[in-house]
C-alpha positions in Angstrom: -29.7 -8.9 13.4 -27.0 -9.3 16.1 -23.9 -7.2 15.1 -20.9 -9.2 16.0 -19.0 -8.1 19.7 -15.9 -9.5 21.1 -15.5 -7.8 24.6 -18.3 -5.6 24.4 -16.6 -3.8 21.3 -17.9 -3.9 18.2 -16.3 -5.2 15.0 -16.3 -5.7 11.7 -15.3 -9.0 10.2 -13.4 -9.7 7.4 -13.8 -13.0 6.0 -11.4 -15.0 3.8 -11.6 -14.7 0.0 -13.5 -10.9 0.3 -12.4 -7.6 1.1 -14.3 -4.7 3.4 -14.1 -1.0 2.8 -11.5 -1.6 6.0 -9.4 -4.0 4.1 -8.9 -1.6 1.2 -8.1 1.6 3.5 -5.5 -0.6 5.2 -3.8 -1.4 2.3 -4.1 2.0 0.8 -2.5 3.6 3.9 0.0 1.2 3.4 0.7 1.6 -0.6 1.2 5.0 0.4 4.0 4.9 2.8 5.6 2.4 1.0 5.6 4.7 -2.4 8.0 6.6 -0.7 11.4 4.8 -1.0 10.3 4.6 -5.0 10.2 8.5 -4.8 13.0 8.4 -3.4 14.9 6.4 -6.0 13.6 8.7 -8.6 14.2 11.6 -7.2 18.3 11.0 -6.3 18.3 9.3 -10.2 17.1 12.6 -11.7 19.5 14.4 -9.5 22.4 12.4 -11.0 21.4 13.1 -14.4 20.7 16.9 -14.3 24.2 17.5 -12.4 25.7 16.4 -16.2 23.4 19.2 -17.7 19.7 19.6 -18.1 17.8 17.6 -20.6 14.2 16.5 -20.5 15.3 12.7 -21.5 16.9 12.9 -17.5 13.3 13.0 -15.9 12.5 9.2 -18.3 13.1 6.4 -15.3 16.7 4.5 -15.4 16.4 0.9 -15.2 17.2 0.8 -11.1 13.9 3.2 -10.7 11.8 0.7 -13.2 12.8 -1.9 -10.7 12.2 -0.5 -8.0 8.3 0.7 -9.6 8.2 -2.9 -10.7 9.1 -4.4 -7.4 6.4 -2.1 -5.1 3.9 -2.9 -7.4 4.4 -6.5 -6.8 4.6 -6.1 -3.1 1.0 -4.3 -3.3 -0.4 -7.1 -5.4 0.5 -9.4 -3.1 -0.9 -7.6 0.3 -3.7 -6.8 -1.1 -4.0 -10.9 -2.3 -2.7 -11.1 1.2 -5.8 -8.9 2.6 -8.3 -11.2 0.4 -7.5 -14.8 1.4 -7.5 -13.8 4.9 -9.7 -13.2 7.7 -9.4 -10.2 9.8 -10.8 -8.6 12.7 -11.6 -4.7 12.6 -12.7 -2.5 16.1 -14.8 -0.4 15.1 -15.8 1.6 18.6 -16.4 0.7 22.3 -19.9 -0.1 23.0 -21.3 2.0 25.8 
């Protein structure tokens, strides 16, 4: 079986409608950095609330912080959609 080369380096390819173990680290690199804004929300939110007095009730998400959940969970549905109907091309190492 002839592994596929462009340029002497080899690669992985990623066809439409079917994701690689690359296609799912991508994206999960991705989900990642992009949680952090939502922690970010949350955090500053349950600042607020504790700065009127502590109660356990201030650490339950306000409705700006379930939007913002709601909204990145979208956005990862639809890359990782995004990832599936594509095709993509993956380096995987110089050929020697």
């Amino acid at each position: 079986m002839v592994e596929p080369t462009i340029d002497r380096v080899k690669v992985e390819i990623s066809e439409a409608r079917s994701l690689t173990r690359h296609d799912l680290s991508s994206w999960l690199k991705t989900a990642i950095v992009f949680t952090i804004p939502v922690w970010l929300i949350y955090f500053t939110a349950v600042q607020a609330a504790i700065s009127n007095g502590f109660e356990w009730s201030d650490f339950i998400p306000n409705q700006l912080t379930q939007g913002s959940i709601v909204g990145w969970v979208l956005s990862q549905v639809l890359a990782l959609l995004r990832k599936w109907g594509t095709e993509k091309i993956y380096p995987l190492e110089p050929s020697k």
